[in-house]
C-alpha positions as CSV (number, residue, x, y, z in Angstrom):
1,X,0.0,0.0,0.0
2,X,1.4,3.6,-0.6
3,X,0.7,4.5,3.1
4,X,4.3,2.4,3.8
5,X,6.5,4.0,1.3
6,X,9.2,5.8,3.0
7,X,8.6,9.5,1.9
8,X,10.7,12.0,3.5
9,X,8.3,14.2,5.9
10,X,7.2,17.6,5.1
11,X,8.5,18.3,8.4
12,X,11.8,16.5,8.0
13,X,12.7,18.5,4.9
14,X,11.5,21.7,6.8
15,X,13.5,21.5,9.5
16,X,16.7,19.7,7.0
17,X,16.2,23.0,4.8
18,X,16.5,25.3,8.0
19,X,19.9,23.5,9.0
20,X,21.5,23.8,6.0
21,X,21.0,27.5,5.2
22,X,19.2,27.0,2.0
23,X,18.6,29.6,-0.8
24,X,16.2,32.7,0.8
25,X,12.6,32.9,0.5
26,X,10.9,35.5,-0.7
27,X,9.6,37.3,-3.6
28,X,11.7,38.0,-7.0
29,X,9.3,40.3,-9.9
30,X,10.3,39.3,-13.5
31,X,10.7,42.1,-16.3
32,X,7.1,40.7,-17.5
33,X,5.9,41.2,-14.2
34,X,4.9,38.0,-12.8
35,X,5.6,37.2,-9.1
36,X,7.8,34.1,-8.8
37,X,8.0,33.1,-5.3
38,X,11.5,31.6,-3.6
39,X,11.4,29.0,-1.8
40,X,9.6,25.6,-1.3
41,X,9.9,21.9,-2.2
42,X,9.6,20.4,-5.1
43,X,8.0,16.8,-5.2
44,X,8.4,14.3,-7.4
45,X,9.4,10.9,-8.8
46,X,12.2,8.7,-9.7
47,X,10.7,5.7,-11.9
48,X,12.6,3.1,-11.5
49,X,15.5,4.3,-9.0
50,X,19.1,5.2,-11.0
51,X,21.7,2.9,-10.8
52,X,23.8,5.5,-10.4
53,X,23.9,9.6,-10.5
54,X,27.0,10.3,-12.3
55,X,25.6,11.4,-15.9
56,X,29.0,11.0,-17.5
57,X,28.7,7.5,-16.4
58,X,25.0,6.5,-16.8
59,X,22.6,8.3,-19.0
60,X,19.4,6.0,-18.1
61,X,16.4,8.4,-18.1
62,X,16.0,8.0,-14.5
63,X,19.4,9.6,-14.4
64,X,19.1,12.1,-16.9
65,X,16.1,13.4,-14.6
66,X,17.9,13.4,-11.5
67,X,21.6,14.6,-12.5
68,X,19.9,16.8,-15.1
69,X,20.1,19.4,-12.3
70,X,23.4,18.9,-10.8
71,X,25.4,18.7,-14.2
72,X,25.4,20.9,-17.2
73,X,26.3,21.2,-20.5
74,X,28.2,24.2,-22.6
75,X,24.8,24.5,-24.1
76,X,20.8,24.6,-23.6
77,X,17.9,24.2,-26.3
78,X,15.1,26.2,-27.2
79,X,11.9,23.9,-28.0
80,X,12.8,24.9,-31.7
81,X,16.4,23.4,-31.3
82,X,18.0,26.8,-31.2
83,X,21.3,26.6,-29.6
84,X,21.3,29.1,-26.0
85,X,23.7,29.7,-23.6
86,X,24.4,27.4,-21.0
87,X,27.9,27.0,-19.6
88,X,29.2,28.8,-22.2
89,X,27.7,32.3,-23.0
90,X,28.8,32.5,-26.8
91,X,30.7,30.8,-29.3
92,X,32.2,31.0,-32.8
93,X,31.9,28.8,-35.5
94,X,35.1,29.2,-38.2
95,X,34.1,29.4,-42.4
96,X,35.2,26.3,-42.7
97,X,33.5,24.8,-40.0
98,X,36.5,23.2,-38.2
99,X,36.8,25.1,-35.5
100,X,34.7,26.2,-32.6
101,X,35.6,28.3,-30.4
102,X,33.5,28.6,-26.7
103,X,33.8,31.7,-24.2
104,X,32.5,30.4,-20.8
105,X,30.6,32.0,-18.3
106,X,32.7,34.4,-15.3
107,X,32.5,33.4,-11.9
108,X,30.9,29.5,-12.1
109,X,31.8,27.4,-9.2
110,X,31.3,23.8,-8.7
111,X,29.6,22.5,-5.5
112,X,32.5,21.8,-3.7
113,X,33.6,25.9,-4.2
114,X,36.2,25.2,-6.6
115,X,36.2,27.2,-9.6
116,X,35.3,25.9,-13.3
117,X,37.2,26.7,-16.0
118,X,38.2,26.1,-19.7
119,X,40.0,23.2,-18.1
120,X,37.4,21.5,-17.0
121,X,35.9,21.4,-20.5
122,X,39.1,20.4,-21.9
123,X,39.3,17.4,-19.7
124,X,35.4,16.6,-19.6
125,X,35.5,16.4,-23.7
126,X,39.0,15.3,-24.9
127,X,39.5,12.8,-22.0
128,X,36.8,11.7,-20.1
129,X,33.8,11.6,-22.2
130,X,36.1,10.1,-25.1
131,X,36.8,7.7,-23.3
132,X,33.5,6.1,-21.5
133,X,30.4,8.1,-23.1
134,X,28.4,5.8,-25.2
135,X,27.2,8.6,-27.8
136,X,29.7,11.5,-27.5
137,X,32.3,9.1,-27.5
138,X,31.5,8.3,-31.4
139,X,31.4,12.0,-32.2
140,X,34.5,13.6,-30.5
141,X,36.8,10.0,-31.8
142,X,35.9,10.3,-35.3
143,X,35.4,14.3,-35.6
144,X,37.3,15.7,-32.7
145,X,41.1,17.0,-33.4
146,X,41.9,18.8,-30.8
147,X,40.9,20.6,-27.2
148,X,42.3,23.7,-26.3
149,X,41.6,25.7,-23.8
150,X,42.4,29.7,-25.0
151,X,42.1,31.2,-21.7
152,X,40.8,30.4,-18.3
153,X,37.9,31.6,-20.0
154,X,37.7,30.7,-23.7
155,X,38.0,27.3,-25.3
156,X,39.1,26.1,-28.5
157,X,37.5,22.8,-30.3
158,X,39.4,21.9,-33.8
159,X,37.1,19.0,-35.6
160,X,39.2,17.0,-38.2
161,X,36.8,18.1,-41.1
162,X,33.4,20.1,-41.2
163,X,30.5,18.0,-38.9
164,X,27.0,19.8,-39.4
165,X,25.2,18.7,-36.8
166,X,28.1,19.5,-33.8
167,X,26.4,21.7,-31.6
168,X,23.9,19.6,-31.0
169,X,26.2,17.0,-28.9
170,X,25.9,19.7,-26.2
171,X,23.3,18.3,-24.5
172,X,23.7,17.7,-20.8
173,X,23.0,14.3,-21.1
174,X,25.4,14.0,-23.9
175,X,28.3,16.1,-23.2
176,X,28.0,16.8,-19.1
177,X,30.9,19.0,-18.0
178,X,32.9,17.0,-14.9
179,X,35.1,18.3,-12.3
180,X,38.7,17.8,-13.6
181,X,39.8,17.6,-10.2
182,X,37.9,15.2,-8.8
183,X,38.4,12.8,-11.9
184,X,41.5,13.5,-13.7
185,X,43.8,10.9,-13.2
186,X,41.5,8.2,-11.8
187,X,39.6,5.3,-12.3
188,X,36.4,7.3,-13.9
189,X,33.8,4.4,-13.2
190,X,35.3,3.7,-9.4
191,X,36.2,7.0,-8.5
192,X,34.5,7.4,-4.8
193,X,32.4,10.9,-5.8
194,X,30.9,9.0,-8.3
195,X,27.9,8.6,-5.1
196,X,28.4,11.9,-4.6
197,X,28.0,13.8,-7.5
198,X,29.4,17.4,-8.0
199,X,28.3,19.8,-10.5
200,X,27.8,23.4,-11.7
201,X,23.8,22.9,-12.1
202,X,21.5,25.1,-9.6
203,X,20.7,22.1,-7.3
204,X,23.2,20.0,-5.2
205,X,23.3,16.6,-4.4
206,X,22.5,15.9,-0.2
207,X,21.1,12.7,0.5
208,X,20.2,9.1,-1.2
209,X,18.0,7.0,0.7
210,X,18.0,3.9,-1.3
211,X,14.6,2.8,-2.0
212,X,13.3,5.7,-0.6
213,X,14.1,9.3,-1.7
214,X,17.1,11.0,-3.1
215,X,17.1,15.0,-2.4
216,X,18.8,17.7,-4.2
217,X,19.2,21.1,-2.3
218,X,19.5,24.7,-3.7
219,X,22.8,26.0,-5.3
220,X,23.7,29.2,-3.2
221,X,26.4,30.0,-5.3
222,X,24.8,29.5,-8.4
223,X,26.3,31.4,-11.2
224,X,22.7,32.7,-13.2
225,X,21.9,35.5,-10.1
226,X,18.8,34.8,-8.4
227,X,18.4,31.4,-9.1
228,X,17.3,28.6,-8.5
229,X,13.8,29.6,-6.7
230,X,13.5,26.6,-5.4
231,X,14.4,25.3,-1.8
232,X,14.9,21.5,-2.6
233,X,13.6,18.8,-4.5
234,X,12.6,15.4,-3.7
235,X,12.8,12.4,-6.2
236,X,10.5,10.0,-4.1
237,X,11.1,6.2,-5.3
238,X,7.4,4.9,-5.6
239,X,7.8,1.4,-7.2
240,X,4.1,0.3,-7.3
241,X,2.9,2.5,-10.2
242,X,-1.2,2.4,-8.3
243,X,0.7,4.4,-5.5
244,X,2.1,6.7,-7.5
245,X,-0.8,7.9,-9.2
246,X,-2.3,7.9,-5.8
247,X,0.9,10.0,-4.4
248,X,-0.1,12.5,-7.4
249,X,-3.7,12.4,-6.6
250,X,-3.1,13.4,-2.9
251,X,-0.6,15.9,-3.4
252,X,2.2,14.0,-2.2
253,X,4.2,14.6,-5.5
254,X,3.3,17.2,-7.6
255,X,4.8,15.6,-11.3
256,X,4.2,12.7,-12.7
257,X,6.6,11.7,-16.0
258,X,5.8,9.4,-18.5
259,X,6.2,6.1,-17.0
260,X,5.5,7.0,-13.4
261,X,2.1,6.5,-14.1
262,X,0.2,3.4,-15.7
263,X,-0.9,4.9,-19.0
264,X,-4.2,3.5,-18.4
265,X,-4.3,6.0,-16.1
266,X,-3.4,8.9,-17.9
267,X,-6.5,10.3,-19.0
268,X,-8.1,10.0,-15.3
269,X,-5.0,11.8,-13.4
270,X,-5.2,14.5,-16.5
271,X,-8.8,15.4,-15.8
272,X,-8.2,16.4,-12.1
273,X,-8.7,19.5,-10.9
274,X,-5.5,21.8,-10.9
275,X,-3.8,19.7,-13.1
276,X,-1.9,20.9,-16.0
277,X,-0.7,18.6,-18.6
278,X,1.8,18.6,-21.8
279,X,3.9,16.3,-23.8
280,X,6.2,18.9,-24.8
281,X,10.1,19.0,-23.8
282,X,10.9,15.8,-26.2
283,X,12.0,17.8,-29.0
284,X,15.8,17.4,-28.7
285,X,14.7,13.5,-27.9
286,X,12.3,12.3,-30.2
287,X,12.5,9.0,-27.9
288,X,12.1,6.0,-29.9
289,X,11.3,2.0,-29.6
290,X,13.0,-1.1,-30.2
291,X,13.1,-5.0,-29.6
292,X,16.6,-5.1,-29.2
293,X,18.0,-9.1,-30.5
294,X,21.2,-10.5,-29.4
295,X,22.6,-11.4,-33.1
296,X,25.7,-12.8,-31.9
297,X,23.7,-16.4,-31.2
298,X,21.2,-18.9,-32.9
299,X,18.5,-18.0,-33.3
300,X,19.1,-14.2,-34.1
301,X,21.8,-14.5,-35.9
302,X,19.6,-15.9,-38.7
303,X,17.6,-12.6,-40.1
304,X,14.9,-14.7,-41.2
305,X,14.4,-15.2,-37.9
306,X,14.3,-11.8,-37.3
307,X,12.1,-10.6,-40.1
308,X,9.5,-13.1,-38.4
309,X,9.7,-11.4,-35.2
310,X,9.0,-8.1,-37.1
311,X,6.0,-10.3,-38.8
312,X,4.7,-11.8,-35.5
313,X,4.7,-8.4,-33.5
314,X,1.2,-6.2,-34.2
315,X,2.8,-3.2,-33.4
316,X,-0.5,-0.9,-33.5
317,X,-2.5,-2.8,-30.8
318,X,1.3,-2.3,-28.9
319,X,0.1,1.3,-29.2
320,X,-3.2,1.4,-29.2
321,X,-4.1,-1.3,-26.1
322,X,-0.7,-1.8,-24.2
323,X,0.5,2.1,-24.3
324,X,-3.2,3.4,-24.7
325,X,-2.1,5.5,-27.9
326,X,0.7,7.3,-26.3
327,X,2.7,6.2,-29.2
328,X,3.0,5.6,-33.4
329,X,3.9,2.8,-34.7
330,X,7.9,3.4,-35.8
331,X,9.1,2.7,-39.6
332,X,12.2,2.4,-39.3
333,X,15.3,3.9,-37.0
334,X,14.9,7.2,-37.5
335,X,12.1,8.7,-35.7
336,X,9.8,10.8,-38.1
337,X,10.2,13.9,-36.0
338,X,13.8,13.4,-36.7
339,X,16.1,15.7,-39.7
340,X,16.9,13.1,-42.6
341,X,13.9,10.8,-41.6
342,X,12.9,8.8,-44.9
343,X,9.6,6.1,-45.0
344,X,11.4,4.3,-48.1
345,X,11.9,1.2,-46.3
346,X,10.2,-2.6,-46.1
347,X,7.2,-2.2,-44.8
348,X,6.5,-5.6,-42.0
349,X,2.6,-5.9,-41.5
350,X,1.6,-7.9,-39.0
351,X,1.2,-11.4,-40.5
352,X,1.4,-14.9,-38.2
353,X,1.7,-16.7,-41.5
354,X,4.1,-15.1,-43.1
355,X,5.9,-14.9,-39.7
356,X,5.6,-18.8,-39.9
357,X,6.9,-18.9,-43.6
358,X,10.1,-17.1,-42.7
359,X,11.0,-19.1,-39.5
360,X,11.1,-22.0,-42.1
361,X,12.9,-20.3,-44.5
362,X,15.3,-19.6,-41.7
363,X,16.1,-23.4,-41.4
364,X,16.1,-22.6,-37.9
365,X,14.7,-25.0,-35.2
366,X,13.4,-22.8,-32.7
367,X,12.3,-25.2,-30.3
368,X,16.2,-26.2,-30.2
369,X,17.1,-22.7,-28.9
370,X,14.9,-20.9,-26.4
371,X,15.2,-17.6,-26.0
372,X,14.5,-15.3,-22.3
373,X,12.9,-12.4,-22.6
374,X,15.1,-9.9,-20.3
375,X,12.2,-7.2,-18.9
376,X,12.9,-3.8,-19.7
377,X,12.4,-2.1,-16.3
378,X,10.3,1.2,-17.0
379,X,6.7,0.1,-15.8
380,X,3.4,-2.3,-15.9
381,X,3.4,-0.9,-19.6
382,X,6.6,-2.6,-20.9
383,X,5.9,-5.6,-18.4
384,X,3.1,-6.3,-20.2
385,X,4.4,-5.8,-24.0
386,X,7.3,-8.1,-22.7
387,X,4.1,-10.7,-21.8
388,X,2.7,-10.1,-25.3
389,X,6.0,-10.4,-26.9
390,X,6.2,-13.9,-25.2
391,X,2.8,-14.8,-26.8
392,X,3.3,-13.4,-30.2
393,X,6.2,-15.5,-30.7
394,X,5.3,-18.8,-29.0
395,X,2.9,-18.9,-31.9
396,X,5.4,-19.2,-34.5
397,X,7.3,-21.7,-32.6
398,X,9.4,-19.8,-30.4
399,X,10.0,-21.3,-26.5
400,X,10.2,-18.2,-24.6
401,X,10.6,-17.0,-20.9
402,X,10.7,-14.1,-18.9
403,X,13.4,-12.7,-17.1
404,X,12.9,-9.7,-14.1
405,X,15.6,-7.0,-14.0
406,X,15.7,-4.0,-11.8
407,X,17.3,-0.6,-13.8
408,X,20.7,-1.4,-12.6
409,X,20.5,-5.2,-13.6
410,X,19.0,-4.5,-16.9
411,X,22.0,-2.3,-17.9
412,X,24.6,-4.2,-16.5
413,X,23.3,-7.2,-18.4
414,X,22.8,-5.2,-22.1
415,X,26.1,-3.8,-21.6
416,X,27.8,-7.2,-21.1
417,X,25.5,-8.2,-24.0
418,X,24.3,-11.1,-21.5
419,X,20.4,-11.3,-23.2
420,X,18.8,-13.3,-25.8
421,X,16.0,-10.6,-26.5
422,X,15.3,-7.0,-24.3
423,X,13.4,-4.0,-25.1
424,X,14.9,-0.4,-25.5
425,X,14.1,3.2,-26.2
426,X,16.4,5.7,-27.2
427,X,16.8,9.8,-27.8
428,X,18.1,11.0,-31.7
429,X,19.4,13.9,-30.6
430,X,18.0,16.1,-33.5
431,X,20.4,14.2,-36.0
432,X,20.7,10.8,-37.1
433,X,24.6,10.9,-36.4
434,X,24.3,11.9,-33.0
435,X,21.4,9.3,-31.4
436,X,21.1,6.4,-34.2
437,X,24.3,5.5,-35.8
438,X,25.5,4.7,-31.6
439,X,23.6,1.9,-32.1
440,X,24.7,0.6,-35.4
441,X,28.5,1.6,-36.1
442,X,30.4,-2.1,-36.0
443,X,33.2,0.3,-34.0
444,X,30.6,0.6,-31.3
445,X,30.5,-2.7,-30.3
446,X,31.6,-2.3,-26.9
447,X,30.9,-3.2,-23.5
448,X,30.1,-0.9,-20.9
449,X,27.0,0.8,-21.8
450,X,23.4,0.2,-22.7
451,X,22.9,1.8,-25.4
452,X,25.5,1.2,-27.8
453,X,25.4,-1.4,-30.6
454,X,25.0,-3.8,-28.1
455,X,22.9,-5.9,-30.4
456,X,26.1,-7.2,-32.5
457,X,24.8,-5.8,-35.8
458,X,27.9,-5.4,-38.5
459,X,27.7,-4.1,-42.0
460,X,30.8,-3.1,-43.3
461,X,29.0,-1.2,-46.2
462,X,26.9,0.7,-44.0
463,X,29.9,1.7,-41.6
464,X,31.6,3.7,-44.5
465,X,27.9,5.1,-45.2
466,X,27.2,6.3,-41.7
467,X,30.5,8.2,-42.0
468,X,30.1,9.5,-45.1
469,X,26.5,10.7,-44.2
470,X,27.9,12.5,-40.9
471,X,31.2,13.9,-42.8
472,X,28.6,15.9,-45.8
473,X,28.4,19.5,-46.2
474,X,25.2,18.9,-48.1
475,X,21.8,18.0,-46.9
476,X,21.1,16.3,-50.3
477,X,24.1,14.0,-49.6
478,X,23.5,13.5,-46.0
479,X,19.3,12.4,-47.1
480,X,20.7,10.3,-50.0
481,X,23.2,8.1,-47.3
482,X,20.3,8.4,-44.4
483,X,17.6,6.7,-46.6
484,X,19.8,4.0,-48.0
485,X,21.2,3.5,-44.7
486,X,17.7,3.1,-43.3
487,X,16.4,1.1,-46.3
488,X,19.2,-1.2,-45.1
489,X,18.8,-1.3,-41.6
490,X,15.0,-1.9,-42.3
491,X,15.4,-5.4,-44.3
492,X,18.2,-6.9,-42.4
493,X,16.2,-6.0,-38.6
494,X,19.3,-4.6,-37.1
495,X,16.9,-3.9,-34.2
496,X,13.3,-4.4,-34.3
497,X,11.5,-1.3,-34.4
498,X,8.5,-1.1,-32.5
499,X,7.1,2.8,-32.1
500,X,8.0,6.3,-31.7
501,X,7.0,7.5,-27.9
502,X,4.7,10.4,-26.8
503,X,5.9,11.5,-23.2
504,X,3.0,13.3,-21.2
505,X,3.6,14.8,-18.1
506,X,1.0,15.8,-15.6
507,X,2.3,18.3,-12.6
508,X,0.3,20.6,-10.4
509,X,-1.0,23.9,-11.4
510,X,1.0,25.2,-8.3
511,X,4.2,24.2,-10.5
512,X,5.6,27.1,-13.1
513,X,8.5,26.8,-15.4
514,X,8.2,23.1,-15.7
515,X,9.3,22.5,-19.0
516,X,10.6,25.1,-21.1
517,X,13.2,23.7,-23.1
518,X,13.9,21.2,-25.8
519,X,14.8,18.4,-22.8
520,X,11.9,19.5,-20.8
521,X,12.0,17.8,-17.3
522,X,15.6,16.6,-17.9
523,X,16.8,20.5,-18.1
524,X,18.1,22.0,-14.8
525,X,14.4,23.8,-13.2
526,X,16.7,26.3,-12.3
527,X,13.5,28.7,-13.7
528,X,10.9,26.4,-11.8
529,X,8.7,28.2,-9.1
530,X,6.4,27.1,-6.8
531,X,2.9,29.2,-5.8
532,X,2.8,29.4,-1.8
């Protein structure tokens, strides 16, 4: 029952917030003369609890939300994917489009008081991040020349030839900033602060209950003056999703994300009073779908076998009855929101017979190699199109079971490529060579993260295409590569592609500033307000 989930008390934090001197209440007037009151908790949810809060490390969404407002980037995004400043307040881009040149913001500390610097950004981007980041490692290896910093102030990045779409790896999530001297010089995925993560971001890590809460606190020394308005925020980990729409209902929490919430529910929570509701703040994400197959073993290693799946899996009642049309059904792996996107490609209609015909094709004996289903850990939603999954392909001769995993178990598991079949989602990023080649590039084949090509999918042909595609000047060129690429990727089910997601989020009409960017609730709510 929700009444024995361990929430932190409104009291508790009260009295926490006292003892630690946090930001001053009060009263700050806008320009455009609204009142947007200091001060206050913020309550929400973590669905399912982060492995881990070290975004550099681990950029599960349950992380991304979290450390989205201890760690920044060198940029923000507007909801129209114009660049703005984040921790960098302006930068050049050369003729050629080689080099990039960054002046930082004055006077940015991180949480432990010591100052940032071009440094920093030198280290976080030609060391760190090139060496364990899953998707910014792929850019900065093949793109990246050099990292220089100019001045204390000012830093230099030369690109070994032109790369349209750069700017856009400045994402937080993408390419966080990290302390140099806290990680310079030691083992990154050990290093002790790793539980205690220090940023620049407006909020501060305090305290990790696990299985309870984890709370951020106000960033006094934060370098935008005046911000952020809020006291504190509470991530409460809820993991029945009945008591967390009851958490919502009751004012416990006052945000619900997609996920933290059965989706059956959605259009009940939505109609309560006082509650405001939106699916924007995906643009920079355009979040999409997959059945992800281990292709490195029988019997996915046979695409026949694949193609089947694709044939076996009736991916509109997926949206329609298992995510209650919060979805559309994917064509392919670009998302159709997505620059370059191109609907050229096999079309796989649901068809148990032609699913049949293809297993036999195959020459494959299924019933000579079972396959588990590893659960994908993000709600009753994916539980249950893990349990349809299981049916689908039991009737084309499949022996299937079900395997549980917690968040940190699932990506432990994916990144030691330890699964027969899982499910995935992932963010493009605004450009197919920032969010969907990761998952394809043969060089990517590594372990250590969830979402890299951790499916075993190699084309050689399609390697030297990716590149080619990311290395044009022209747009022509790039969509010529992107459709052939997709065309490709389509017929030989490199992953299975179920649907492209719509996020909603529900949050109290009490809550301003929620989402006002292009990452939405993943962006730093150092602008977020609470009415008294």
């Amino acid at each position: 029952m929700f009444s024995r989930i361990a929430l932190p008390s409104r009291r508790a934090i009260a009295v926490a917030a006292m003892s630690l001197g946090l930001c001053a209440t009060g009263v700050l007037t806008s320009s455009a003369a609204q009142a947007q009151t200091r001060g206050g908790t913020l309550r929400a949810i973590v669905q399912p609890e982060p492995p881990l809060l070290m975004l550099g490390l681990n950029q599960q969404i349950p992380t991304q939300y979290v450390a989205g407002k201890i760690y920044e980037s060198l940029l923000t995004w507007s909801p129209e994917l114009q660049a703005q400043p984040g921790l960098a307040k302006s930068w050049e881009i050369s003729k050629d489009g080689k080099t990039y040149t960054f002046t930082l913001q004055s006077g940015v500390k991180w949480h432990d008081g010591k100052p940032f610097s071009a440094d920093d950004v030198v280290f976080s981007v030609d060391k760190f991040l090139r060496e364990v980041h899953p998707r910014a490692r792929v850019i900065i290896n093949q793109f990246v020349a050099s990292v220089k910093a100019l001045s204390p102030t000012r830093v230099e990045i030369k690109l070994k030839e032109p790369f349209a779409p750069f700017l856009k790896a400045f994402v937080s999530d993408n390419m966080p900033i990290v302390p140099k001297h806290i990680y310079d010089g030691t083992d990154y995925k050990n290093n002790p602060a790793n539980q205690t993560p220090i940023g620049t971001g407006p909020f501060k890590f305090k305290e990790w209950k696990k299985g309870s809460y984890i709370i951020l606190v106000c960033n006094p020394d934060y370098w935008q003056a005046g911000k952020p308005y809020l006291d504190e925020i509470v991530f409460n980990v809820i993991p029945d999703a009945a008591s967390r729409a009851v958490a919502f209902e009751r004012g416990d929490v006052q945000v619900l994300r997609s996920g933290d919430a059965d989706n059956v529910d959605i259009k009940r929570l939505k109609a309560l009073p006082n509650v405001q509701y939106t699916t924007k703040g995906w643009e920079m994400f355009a979040q999409q779908s997959y059945i992800q197959m281990n292709q490195r073993k029988p019997p996915f290693d046979n695409v026949k076998v694949r193609q089947a799946v694709m044939a076996a899996i009736n991916r509109k009642f997926v949206v329609d009855n298992i995510f209650f049309g919060l979805g559309k059904v994917a064509t392919g792996p670009v998302s159709s929101n997505t620059p370059f996107y191109s609907s050229d490609v096999p079309a796989y209609a649901f068809d148990l017979k032609k699913a049949r015909a293809l297993v036999k094709e195959s020459g494959v004996d299924l019933s000579k190699t079972p396959v588990k289903i590893l659960s994908y850990p993000y709600g009753a939603a994916w539980d249950r199109l893990a349990e349809y999954t299981r049916q689908s392909l039991e009737q084309i001769g499949f022996k299937v079971e079900i395997e549980s995993a917690d968040a940190g178990t699932w990506s432990k598991r994916v990144s030691d490529f330890d699964f027969d079949l899982t499910f995935s989602f992932t963010s493009q990023y605004g450009d197919p060579a920032l969010g969907v080649s990761r998952l394809y590039l043969t060089r990517n084949i590594v372990k250590g993260s969830a979402f890299v090509n951790n499916q075993g999918y190699k084309n050689a042909a399609m390697d030297e295409l990716w590149d080619k595609a990311a290395a044009a000047t022209s747009n022509d060129e790039r969509s010529k590569a992107y459709a052939t690429i997709q065309k490709t990727l389509v017929e030989e089910v490199a992953n299975g592609y179920l649907f492209e997601l719509e996020n909603p989020t529900l949050y109290s009409g009490k809550v301003h500033n929620l989402v006002k960017s292009a990452i939405g609730l993943n962006d730093t709510f150092a602008d977020v307000y609470l009415d008294k």
